[in-house]
C-alpha positions as a printed Julia matrix, in Angstrom:
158×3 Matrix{Float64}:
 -57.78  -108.0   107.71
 -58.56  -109.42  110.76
 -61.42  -106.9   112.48
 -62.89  -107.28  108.43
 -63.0   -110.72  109.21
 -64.4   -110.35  113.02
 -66.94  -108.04  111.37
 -68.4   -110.31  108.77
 -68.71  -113.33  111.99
 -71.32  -110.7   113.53
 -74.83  -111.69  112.78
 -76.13  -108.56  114.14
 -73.22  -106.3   111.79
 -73.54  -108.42  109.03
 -77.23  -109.31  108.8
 -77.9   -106.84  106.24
 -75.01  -107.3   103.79
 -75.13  -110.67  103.18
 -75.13  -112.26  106.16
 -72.11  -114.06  108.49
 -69.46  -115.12  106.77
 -66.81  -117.57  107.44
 -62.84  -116.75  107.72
 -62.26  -117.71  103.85
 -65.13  -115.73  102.21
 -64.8   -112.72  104.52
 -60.99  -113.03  103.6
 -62.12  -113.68   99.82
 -64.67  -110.35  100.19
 -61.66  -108.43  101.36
 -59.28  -109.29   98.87
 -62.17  -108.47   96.18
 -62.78  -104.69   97.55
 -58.87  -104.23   97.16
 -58.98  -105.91   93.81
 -62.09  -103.33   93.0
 -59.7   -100.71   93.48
 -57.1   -102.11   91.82
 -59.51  -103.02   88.73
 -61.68  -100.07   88.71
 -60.14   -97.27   90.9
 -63.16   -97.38   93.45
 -64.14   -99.94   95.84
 -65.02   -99.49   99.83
 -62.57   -96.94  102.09
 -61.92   -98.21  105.82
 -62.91   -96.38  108.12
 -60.54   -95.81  111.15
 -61.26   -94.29  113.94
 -58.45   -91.35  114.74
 -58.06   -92.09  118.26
 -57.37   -95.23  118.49
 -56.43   -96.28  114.91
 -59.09   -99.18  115.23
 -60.76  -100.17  111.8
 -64.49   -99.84  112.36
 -66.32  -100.75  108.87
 -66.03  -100.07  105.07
 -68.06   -97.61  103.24
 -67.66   -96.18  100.18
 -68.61   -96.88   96.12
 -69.33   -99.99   94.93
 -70.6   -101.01   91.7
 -70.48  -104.59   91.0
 -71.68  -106.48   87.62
 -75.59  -105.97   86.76
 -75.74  -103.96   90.08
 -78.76  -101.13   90.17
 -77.25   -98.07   90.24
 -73.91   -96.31   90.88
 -74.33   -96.84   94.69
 -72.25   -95.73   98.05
 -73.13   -98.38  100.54
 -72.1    -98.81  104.46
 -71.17  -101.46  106.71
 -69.79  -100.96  110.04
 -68.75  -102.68  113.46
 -71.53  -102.8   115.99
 -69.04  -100.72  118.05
 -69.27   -97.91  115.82
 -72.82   -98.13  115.7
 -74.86   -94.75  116.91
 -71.95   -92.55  116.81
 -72.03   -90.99  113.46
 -69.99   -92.31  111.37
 -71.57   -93.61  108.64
 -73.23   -90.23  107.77
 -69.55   -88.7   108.23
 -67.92   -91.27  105.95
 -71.0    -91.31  103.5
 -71.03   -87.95  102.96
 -67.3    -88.13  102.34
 -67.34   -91.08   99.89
 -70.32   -89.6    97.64
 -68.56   -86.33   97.34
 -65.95   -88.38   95.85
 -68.04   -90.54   93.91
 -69.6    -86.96   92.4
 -65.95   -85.33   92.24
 -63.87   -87.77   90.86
 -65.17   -90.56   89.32
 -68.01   -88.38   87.57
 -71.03   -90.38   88.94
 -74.41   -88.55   88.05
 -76.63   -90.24   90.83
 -76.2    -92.29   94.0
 -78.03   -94.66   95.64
 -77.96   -97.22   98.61
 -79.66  -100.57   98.42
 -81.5   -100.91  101.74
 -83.2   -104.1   103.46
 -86.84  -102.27  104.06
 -86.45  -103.58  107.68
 -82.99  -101.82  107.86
 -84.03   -98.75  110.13
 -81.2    -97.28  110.92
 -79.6    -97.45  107.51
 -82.65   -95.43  106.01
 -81.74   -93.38  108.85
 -78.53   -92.31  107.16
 -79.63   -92.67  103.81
 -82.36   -89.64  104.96
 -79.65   -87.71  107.03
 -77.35   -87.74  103.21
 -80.58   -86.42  101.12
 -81.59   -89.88   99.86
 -85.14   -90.57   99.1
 -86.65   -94.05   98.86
 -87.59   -94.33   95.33
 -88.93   -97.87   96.5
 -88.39  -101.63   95.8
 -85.37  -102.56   93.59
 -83.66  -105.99   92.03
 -80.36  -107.01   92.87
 -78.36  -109.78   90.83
 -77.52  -112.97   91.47
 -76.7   -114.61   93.81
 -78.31  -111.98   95.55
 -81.54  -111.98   93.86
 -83.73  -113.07   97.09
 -82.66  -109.99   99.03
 -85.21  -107.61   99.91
 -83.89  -104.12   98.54
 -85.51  -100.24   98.1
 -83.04   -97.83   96.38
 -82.43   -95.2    97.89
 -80.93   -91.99   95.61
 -79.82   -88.35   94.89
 -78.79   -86.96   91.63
 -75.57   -85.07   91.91
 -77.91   -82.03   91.1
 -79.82   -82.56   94.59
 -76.29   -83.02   96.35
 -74.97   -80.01   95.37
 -78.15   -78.01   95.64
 -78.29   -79.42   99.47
 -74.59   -78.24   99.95
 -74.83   -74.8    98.32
């Protein structure tokens, strides 16, 4: 819990999902993504890094009340940044948002000034299919969806 917790004090890592948070909400948003799973059967994977068994974000499904779409999402540590994770884990998660829990489409709620997460949203097959809403509290946030149908996915895979 504690790098989830290091990771949500980052301005920089957390600037686009929320913003910093302080020891008790980032420990409150990381007991809600295990009580996702254990609600729901989907929520956020880690991702660790084989190596050195270092956690280095959270990425995965996440559909939360009045939310847009059926969406995969991404958040990792600045050191993970540039390396290619997030398209590895990505692809990873919405193959198993397609496979197992059934989804039909995907998409990823992007900050239009998020660069390099339209950068992986384009490297999965994701098209900007432009500005979207999200709910309270969250309503201010600037947000394009980004999507695939599970049709494009598999067409793109073969």
């Amino acid at each position: 819990m504690e790098p989830w917790i290091a990771f949500m004090a980052d301005a920089e890592a957390a600037r686009f999902i929320g913003g910093v948070q302080s020891r008790q909400a980032a420990w409150r948003g990381f007991m809600m993504m295990a009580g996702a799973w254990a609600m729901t059967g989907q929520g956020m994977f880690s991702v660790i890094e084989k190596a050195s068994g270092d956690w280095l974000g959270r990425i995965g499904p996440w559909v939360p009340a009045d939310w847009p779409g059926t969406e995969v999402g991404w958040g990792l540590a600045r050191a993970a940044w540039g390396k290619g994770y997030a398209v590895e884990a990505a692809e990873a998660a919405i193959g198993w948002a397609f496979d197992h829990l059934g989804w039909s489409e995907v998409i990823h709620c992007i900050d239009p000034a998020n660069t390099p997460s339209q950068r992986v949203a384009e490297r999965l097959g994701s098209v900007n299919r432009g500005p979207g809403k999200l709910p309270p509290p969250l309503e201010d946030y600037a947000c394009d969806i980004w999507g695939q149908t599970r049709a494009q996915w598999k067409a793109r895979r073969g």
